[in-house]
NUFI-479830 format. One line per 8 residues: their letters; for each residue x, y, z of C-alpha. Coordinates in steps of 0.5 Angstrom, whole numbers, padded with zeros to 4 digits. Layout:
N
a = X Y Z; ...
This chain:
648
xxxxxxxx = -0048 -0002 0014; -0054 -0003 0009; -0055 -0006 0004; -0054 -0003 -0003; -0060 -0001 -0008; -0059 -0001 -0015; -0059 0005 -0019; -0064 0008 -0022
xxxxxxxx = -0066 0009 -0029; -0067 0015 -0032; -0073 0016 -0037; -0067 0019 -0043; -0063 0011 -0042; -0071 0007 -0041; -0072 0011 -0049; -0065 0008 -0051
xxxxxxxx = -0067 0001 -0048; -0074 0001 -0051; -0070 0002 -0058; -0065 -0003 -0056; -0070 -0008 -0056; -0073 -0007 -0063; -0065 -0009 -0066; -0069 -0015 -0069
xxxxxxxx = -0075 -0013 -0071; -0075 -0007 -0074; -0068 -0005 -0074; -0070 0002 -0078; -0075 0004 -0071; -0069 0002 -0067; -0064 0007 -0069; -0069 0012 -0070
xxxxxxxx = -0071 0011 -0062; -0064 0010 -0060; -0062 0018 -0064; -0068 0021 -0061; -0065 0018 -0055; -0059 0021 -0055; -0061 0027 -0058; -0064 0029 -0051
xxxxxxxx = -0059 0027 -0047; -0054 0032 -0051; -0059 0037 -0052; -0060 0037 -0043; -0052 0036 -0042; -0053 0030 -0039; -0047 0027 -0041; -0049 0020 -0037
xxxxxxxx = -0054 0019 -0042; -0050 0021 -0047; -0045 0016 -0045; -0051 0011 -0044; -0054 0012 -0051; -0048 0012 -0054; -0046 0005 -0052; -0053 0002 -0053
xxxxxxxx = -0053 0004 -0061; -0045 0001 -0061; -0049 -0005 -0060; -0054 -0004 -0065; -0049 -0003 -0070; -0046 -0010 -0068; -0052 -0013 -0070; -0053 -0009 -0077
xxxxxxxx = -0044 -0011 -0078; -0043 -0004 -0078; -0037 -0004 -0077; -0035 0003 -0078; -0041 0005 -0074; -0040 0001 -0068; -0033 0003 -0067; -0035 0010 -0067
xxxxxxxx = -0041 0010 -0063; -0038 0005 -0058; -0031 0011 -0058; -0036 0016 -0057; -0039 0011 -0050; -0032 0011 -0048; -0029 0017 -0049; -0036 0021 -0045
xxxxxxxx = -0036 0016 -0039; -0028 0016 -0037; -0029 0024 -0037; -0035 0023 -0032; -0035 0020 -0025; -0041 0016 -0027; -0040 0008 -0025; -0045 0007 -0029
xxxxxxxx = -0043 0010 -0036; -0038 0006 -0035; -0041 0000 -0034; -0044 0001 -0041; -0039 0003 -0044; -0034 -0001 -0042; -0039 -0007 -0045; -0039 -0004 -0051
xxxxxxxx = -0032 -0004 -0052; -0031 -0010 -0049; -0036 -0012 -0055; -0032 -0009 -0060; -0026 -0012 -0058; -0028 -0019 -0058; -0032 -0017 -0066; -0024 -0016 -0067
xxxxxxxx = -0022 -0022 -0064; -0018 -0019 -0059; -0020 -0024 -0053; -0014 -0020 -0048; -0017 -0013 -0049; -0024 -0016 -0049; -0024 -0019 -0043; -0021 -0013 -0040
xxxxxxxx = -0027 -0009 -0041; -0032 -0015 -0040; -0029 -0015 -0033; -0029 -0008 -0031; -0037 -0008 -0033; -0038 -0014 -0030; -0036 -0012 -0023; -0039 -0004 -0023
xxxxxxxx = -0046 -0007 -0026; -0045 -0013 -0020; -0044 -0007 -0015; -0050 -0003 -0018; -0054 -0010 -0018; -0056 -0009 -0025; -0057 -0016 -0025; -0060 -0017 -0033
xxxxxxxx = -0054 -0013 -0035; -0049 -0017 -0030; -0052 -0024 -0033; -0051 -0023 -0040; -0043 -0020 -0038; -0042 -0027 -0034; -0044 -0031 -0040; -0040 -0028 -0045
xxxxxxxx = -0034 -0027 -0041; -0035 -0035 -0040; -0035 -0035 -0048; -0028 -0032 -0048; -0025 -0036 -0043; -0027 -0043 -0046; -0024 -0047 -0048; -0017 -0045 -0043
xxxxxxxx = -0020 -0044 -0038; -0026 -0049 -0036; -0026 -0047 -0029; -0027 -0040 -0030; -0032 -0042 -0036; -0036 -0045 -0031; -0036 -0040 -0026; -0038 -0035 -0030
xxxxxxxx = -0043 -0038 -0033; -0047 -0040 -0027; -0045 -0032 -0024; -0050 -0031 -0030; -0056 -0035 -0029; -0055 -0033 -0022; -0057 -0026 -0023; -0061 -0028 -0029
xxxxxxxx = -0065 -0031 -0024; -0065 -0025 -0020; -0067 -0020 -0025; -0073 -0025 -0028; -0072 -0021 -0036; -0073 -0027 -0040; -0067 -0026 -0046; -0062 -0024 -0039
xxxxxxxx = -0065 -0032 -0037; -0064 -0035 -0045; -0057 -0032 -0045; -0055 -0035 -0039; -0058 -0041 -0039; -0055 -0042 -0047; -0048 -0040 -0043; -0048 -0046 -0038
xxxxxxxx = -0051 -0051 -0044; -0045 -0050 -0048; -0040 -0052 -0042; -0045 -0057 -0040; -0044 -0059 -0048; -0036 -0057 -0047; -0036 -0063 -0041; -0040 -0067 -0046
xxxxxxxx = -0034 -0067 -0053; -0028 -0068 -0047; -0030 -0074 -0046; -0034 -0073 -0040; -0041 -0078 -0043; -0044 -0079 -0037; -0048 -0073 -0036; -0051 -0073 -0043
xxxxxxxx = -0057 -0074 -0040; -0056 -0068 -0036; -0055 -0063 -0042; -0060 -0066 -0046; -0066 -0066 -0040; -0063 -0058 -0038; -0064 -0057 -0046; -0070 -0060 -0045
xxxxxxxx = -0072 -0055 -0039; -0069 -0049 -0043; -0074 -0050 -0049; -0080 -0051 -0044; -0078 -0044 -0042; -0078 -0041 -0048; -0085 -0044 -0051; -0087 -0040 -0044
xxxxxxxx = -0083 -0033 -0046; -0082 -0034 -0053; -0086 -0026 -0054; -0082 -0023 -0048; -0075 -0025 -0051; -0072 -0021 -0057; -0066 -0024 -0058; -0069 -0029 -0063
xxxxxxxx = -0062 -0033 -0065; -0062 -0034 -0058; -0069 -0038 -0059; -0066 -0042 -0065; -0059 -0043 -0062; -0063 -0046 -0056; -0066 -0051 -0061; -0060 -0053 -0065
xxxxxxxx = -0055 -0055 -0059; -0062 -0060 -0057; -0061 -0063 -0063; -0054 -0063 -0064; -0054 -0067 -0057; -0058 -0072 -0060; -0054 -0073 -0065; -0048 -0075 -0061
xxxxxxxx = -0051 -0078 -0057; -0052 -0085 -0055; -0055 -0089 -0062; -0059 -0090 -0064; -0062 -0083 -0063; -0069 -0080 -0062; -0070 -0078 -0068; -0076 -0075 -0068
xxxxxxxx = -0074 -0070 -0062; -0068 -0069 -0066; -0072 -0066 -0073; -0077 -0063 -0069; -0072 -0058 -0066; -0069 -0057 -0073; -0074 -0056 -0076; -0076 -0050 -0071
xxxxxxxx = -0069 -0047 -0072; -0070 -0047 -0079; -0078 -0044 -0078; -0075 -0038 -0073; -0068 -0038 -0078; -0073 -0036 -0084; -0078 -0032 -0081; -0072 -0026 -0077
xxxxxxxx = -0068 -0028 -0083; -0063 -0031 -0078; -0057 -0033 -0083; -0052 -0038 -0078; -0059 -0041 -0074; -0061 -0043 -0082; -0055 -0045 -0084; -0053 -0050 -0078
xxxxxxxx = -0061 -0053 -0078; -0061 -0055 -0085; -0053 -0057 -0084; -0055 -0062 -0078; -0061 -0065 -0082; -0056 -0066 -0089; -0051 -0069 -0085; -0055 -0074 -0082
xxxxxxxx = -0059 -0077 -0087; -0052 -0077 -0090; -0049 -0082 -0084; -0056 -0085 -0086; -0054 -0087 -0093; -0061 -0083 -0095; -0057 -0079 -0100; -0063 -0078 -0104
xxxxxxxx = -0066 -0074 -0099; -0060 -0071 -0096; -0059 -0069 -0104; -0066 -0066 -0103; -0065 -0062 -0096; -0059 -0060 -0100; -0061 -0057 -0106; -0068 -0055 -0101
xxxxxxxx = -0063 -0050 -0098; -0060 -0048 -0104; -0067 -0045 -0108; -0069 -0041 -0102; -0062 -0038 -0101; -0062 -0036 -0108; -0069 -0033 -0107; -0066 -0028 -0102
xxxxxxxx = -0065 -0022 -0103; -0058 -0023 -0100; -0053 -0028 -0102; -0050 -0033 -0096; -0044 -0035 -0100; -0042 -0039 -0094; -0048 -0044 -0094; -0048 -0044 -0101
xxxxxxxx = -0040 -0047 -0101; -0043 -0052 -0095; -0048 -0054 -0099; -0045 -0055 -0106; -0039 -0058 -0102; -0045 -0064 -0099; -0047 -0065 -0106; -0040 -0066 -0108
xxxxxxxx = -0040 -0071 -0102; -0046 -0075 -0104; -0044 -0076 -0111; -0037 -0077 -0110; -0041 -0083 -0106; -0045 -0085 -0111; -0040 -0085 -0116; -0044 -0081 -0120
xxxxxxxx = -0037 -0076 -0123; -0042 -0072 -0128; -0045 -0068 -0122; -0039 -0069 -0118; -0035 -0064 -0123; -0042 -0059 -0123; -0042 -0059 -0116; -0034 -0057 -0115
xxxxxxxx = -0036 -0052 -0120; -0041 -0049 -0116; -0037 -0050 -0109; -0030 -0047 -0112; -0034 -0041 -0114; -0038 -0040 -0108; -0032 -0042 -0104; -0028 -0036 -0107
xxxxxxxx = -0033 -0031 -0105; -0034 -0034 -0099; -0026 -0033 -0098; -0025 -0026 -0101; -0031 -0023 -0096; -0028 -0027 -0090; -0021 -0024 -0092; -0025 -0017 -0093
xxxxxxxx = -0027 -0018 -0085; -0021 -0019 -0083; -0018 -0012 -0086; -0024 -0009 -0083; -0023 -0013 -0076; -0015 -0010 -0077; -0016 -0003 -0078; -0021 -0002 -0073
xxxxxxxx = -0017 -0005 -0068; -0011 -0001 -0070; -0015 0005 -0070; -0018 0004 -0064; -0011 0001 -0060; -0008 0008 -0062; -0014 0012 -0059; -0013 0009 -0053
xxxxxxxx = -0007 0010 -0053; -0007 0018 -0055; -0013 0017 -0049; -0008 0014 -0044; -0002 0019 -0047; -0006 0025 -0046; -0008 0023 -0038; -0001 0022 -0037
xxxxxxxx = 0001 0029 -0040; -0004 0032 -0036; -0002 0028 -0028; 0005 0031 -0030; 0002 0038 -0032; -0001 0037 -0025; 0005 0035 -0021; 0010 0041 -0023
xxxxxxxx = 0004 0046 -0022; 0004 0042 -0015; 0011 0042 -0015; 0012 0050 -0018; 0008 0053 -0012; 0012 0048 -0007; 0018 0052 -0009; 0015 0059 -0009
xxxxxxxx = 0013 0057 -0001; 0020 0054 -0001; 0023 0061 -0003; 0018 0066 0001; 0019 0062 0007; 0027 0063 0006; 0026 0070 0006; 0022 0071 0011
xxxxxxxx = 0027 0067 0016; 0033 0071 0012; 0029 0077 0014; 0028 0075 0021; 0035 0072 0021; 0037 0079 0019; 0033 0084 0024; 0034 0080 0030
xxxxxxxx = 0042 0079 0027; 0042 0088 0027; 0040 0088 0033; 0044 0084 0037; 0050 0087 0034; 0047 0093 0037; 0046 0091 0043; 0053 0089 0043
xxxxxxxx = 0056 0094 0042; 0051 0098 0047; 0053 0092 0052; 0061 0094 0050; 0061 0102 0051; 0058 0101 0058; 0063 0096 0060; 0070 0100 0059
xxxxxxxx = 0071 0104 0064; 0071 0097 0069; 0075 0091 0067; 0073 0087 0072; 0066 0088 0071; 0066 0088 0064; 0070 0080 0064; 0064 0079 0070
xxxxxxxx = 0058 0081 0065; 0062 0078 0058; 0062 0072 0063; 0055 0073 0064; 0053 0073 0058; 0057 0067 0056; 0053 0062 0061; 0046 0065 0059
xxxxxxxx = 0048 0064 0051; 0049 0057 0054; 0043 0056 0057; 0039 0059 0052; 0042 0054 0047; 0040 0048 0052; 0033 0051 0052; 0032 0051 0045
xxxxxxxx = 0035 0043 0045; 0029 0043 0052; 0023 0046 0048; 0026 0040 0042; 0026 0034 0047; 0019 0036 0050; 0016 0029 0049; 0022 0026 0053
xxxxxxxx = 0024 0030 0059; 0018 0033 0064; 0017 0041 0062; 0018 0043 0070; 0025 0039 0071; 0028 0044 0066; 0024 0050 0068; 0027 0048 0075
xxxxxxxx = 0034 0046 0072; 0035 0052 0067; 0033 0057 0074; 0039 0053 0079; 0043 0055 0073; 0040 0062 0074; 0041 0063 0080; 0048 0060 0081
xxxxxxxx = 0050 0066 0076; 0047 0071 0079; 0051 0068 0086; 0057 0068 0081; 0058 0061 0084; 0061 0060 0077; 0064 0053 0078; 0058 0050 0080
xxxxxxxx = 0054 0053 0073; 0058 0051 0070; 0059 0043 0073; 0051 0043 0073; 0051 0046 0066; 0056 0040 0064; 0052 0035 0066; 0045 0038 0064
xxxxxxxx = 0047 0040 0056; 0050 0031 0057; 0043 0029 0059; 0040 0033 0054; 0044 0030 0049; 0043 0023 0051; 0036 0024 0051; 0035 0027 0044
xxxxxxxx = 0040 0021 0040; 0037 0015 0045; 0029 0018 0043; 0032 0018 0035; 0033 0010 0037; 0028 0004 0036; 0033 0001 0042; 0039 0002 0047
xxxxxxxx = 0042 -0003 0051; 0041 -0004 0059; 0048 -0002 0060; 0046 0005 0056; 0040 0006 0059; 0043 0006 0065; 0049 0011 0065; 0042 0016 0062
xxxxxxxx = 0039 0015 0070; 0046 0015 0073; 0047 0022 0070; 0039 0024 0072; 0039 0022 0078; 0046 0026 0079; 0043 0033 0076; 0036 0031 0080
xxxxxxxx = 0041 0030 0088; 0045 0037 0085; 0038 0041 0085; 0035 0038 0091; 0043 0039 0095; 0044 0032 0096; 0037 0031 0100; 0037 0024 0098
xxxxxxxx = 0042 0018 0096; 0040 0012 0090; 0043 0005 0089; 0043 0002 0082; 0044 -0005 0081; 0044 -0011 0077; 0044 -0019 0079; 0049 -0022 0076
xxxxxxxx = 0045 -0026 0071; 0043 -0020 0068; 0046 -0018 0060; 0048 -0011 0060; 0048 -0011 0053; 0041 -0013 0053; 0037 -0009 0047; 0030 -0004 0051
xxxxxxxx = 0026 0001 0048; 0030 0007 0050; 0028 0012 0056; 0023 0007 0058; 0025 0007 0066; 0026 0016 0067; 0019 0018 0067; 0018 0012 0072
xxxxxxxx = 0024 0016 0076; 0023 0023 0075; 0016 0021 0080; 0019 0017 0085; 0024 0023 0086; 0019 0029 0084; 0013 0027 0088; 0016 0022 0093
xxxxxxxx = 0023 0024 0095; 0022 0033 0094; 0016 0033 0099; 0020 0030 0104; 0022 0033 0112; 0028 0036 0112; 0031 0031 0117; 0029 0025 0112
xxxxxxxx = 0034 0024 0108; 0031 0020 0102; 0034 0013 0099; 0032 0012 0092; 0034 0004 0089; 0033 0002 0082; 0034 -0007 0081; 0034 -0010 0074
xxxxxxxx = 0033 -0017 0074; 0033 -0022 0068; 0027 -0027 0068; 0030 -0032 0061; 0024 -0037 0061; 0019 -0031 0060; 0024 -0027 0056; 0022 -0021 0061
xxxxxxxx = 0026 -0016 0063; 0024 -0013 0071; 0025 -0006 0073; 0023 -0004 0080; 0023 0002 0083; 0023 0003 0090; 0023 0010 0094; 0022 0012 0102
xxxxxxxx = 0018 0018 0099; 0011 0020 0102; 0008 0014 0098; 0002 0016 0094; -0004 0017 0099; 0000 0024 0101; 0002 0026 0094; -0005 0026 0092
xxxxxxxx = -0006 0030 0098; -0001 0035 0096; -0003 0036 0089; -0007 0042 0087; -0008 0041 0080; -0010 0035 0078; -0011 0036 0071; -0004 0036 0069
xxxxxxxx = -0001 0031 0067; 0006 0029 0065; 0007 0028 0057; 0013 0023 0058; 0008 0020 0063; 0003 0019 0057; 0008 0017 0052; 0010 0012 0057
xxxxxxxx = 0003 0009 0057; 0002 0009 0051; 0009 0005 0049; 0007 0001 0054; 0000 -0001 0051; 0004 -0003 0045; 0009 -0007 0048; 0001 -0010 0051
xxxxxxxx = 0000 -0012 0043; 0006 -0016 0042; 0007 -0019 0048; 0002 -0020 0053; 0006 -0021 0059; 0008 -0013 0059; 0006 -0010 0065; 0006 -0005 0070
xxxxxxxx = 0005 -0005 0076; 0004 0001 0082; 0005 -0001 0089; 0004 0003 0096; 0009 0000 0101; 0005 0001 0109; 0009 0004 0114; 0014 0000 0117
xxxxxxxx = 0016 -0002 0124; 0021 0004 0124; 0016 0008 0120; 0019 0009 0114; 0013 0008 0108; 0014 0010 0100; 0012 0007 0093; 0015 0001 0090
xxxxxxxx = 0014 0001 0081; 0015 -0005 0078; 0016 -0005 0070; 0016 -0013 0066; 0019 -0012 0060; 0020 -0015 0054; 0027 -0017 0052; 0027 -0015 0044
């Protein structure tokens, strides 16, 4: 099988990707593109696209928490690509989900969608996209799973290294910096230094690829987790690699208006000049970081708390209560701001997820409703063919009823004037019901029993009628309708016992020396050791004897009289069971010689084959062995079947 290609990208998804990648730089631009995108998959009825579309605008408004925005669009991506066969449209839309349901803190269901997108981009080999669903699903699995954090996390940068898209590399790589970090607040201090120098190569990457990479905060993040490595690490730290990265995470928080990146930068300075006891620089820092949040458009009410809480610290340290009390103020007053917008989310958060849970829910409900419609229109037509089955059969049933009567009564007339004669053709008419009775059982028993015995059986009971040999038609139809039963209730069974299977050759072997006028004698015998209870498949043994008396004993002279001898032995060590064969017939050679249509095969012969070829699988000393005996001193030659079978 040949490898599998990645899916090409439509010029409608590479307009929606362009746009996409714009979210940080010019957030308006991106929207715009990303409309006009979407725009043109619906205006050419591309409902993959569509779906595709529609999910990358799910994830801009993520960026811009528009909640209400994301909700719909990601929805929307949903909706599209679960009425389409499209593993790709769901791939999207199944991350655009995943992503709303992890912006609504359900972890559960976002994994759920993160997983599904994970392995149809997997199966696409769209490795930028699987590289960024391996990181993120690393972050939802820790900190209770380490081991699932770890291997999704390195999956990511696997494929990250694969695609060679720079941001796909950073996210990766932040991803598996961050278990490294885990490892390192568990407790596991020896290998600081093997975060530390994987920080290091990471931000090397960045200097390299800076302008290739659009998630800036990704570039801040990245420098943040170097220096918060050096602060933890081991004292006294690297101060200068340490403010080195905060100031870099504060130039790229300032310059793309990166709130979370700015407020842990200035967070981590203010801290360690505080540890140092160089309160009046922390207190510079601080009010430093106050100032240009107030100069913002935007207010920052959780920084602003952080920052009033740590000049409520230093003055508290320095007993300076004056400032301590004007510093609360300010805390408690941002601090509630902070709660009320925290609170806010949390709502939204909750009404999105129930809105969403209930759609979901309507989807599902619906599919279920339509699989039920489907099933009783399936089953509406099964009952109408039930039903005009029926009356095809009541009709048949009918006519071929009319006529028989008709007959019947044709039959009756005729026979009035001769009561002799009428009781000799009621009885006629008896035996040929039977045998039409037993020809249908025949035509039932087709695999079992060889099409030219019953032919052959049925004309013997033909000819003994029309002799008016009842007695005898009557003995040889006893026999064969028996035979016939026993083979229909054996051929229902997985197995019959060695004493069961037997009495169905003995009554074989009598109906086959009636048809041939006792042309040939048969001994059945079994060694002593041998458990007449022992479980065998059943009619295994028949068709092997039908051959021996068909095409060995039949085509014997008249003076030769035939000797068929049947001999069970039980072998417990090997746990077999062997059957052997023996006829004084005219031995393979001959018979080959007299066949004139070799294309025939007998079908139970066949079936015995294949029966065979499965007892092969189970045990391997299965066998079956066919020999020609040489003519011996008196002349006498025949053929000798040997059967190992396994003891069930």
């Amino acid at each position: 099988m040949g490898t599998i290609k990645a899916q090409k990208v439509s010029a409608i998804e590479h307009e929606a990707s362009e746009g996409y990648s714009k979210r940080f730089t010019d957030s308006s631009a991106s929207l715009t593109i990303q409309m006009a995108a979407l725009q043109n998959a619906q205006k050419m009825g591309n409902k993959e696209d569509e779906a595709i579309c529609s999910a990358y605008l799910a994830l801009t408004h993520k960026r811009l928490l528009h909640l209400k925005e994301f909700t719909k669009y990601a929805e929307r991506s949903y909706d599209i690509a679960s009425s389409i066969k499209s593993n790709r449209a769901k791939a999207f839309s199944n991350t655009a989900m995943g992503y709303l349901k992890s912006y609504t803190d359900d972890k559960t269901q976002a994994l759920t969608f993160f997983l599904e997108a994970y392995a149809l981009f997997n199966t696409m080999q769209s490795y930028d996209q699987s590289a960024k669903l391996g990181a993120d699903i690393s972050y939802l699995f820790s900190p209770d799973s380490p081991d699932k954090v770890k291997k999704y996390a390195d999956e990511g940068l696997s494929f990250a290294e694969k695609s060679g898209n720079p941001e796909s590399i950073l996210h990766a790589r932040l991803a598996v910096g961050s278990y490294l970090s885990d490892l390192i607040a568990a407790g596991e201090n020896n290998r600081w230094q093997e975060a530390v120098s994987f920080f290091k190569q990471t931000i090397d990457f960045i200097e390299k690829n800076e302008t290739k990479i659009d998630s800036k905060s990704n570039i801040g993040i990245a420098y943040i987790n170097l220096a918060a490595l050096y602060m933890n690490g081991p004292k006294p730290i690297d101060e200068n690699s340490f403010l080195s990265a905060l100031e870099k995470a504060v130039v790229i928080g300032k310059q793309y208006g990166i709130k979370g990146v700015y407020r842990s930068s200035m967070g981590l300075r203010g801290q360690y000049y505080v540890s140092k006891g160089e309160y009046r620089t922390a207190e510079n820092l601080f009010k430093e970081g106050i100032a240009y949040q107030q100069s913002l458009p935007y207010k920052d009410n959780y920084l602003l708390a952080a920052f009033y809480e740590c000049l409520k610290n230093i003055a508290a340290e320095e007993k300076d209560y004056k400032a301590y009390f004007e510093y609360d103020a300010s805390f408690i007053k941002y601090n509630k701001l902070k709660y009320d917008e925290s609170t806010q989310q949390i709502l939204q958060n909750t009404d999105a997820k129930y809105e969403s849970e209930k759609k979901i829910a309507r989807i599902k409900q619906l599919e279920q409703e339509n699989k039920l419609q489907k099933k009783n229109q399936l089953l509406g037509y099964g009952i109408s063919a039930v039903l005009l089955i029926g009356l095809v059969f009541m009709y048949r049933s009918y006519y071929f009823r009319q006529r028989y009567h008709q007959k019947r009564e044709d039959f009756l007339q005729q026979q009035q004037t001769n009561n002799k004669l009428k009781m000799e053709l009621l009885e006629k008419e008896t035996l040929e019901n039977l045998a039409e009775k037993l020809s249908l059982e025949r035509r039932l028993l087709q695999s079992q029993m060889d099409p030219h015995f019953i032919f052959n059986a049925l004309g013997n009971i033909q000819g003994m009628i029309l002799r008016k040999d009842t007695d005898l038609a009557v003995l040889y139809l006893g026999k064969f309708a028996k035979l016939s039963r026993r083979v229909l209730e054996q051929s229902r069974m997985e197995t019959v016992t060695l004493e069961e299977e037997t009495l169905t050759l003995k009554n074989y072997i009598e109906l086959q020396q009636l048809r041939l006028n006792q042309s040939f004698d048969y001994h059945i015998q079994c060694n002593d050791s041998v458990d007449q209870q022992l479980p065998i498949p059943p009619l295994l043994i028949q068709p092997f004897v039908e051959n021996a008396i068909e095409h060995g004993l039949k085509p014997l002279e008249v003076f030769q009289k035939g000797i068929l001898f049947i001999t069970f032995e039980e072998k417990p060590v090997e746990n077999l069971l062997i059957c052997t064969i023996k006829d004084n017939g005219i031995g393979l050679t001959a018979s080959r010689r007299q066949k004139t249509d070799d294309s025939h095969r007998s079908l139970s012969t066949k079936i015995t084959d294949e029966r065979l070829l499965l007892m092969l699988k189970d045990n391997s000393q299965a066998k079956l062995e066919v020999r020609e005996l040489t003519i011996d001193k008196d002349g006498q030659q025949g053929c000798m079947v040997t059967l190992s079978i396994p003891i069930l």
